[in-house]
C-alpha positions as CSV (number, residue, x, y, z in Angstrom):
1,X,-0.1,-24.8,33.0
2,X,0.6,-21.5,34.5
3,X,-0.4,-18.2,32.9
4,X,3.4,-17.2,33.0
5,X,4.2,-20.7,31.1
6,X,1.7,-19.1,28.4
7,X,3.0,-16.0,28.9
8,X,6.6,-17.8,27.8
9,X,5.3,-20.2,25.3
10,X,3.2,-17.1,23.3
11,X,5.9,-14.1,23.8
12,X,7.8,-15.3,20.5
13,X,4.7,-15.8,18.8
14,X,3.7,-11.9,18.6
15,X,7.1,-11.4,16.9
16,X,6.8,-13.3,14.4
17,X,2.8,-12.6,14.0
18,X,3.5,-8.5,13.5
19,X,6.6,-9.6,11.3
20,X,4.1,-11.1,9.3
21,X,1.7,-8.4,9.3
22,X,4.5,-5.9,8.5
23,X,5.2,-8.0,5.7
24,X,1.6,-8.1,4.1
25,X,1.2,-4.6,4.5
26,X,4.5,-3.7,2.8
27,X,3.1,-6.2,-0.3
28,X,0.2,-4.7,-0.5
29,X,2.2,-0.9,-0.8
30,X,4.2,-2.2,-3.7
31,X,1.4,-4.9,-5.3
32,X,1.4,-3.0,-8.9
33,X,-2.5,-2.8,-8.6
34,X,-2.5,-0.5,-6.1
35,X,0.0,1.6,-7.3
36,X,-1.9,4.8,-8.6
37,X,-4.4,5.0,-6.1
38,X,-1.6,5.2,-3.6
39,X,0.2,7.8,-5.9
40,X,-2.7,9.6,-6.0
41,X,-2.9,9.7,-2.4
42,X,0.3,10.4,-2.0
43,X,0.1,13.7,-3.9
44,X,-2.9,14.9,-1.7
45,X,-0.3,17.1,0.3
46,X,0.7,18.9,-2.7
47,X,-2.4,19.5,-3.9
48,X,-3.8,23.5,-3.6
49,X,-6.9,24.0,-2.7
């Protein structure tokens, strides 16, 4: 096996393995226990110092 065979084989493999991280990260945004920390975070902009 030939490192572009690998090259072939693994190529759709990093699609759908950021897809999935994408997804888990996007569930972890909207997973209602996290929700006012991130609000709270979120606000840090507006904040005066």
């Amino acid at each position: 096996m030939s490192l572009q065979e690998i090259y072939q084989l693994a190529r759709p493999l990093w699609t759908v393995w950021i897809f999935l991280v994408f997804l888990g990260i996007v569930a972890w945004a909207f997973w209602p226990k996290n929700k006012a920390k991130l609000e709270e975070h979120g606000s840090i902009p507006l904040n005066d110092d």
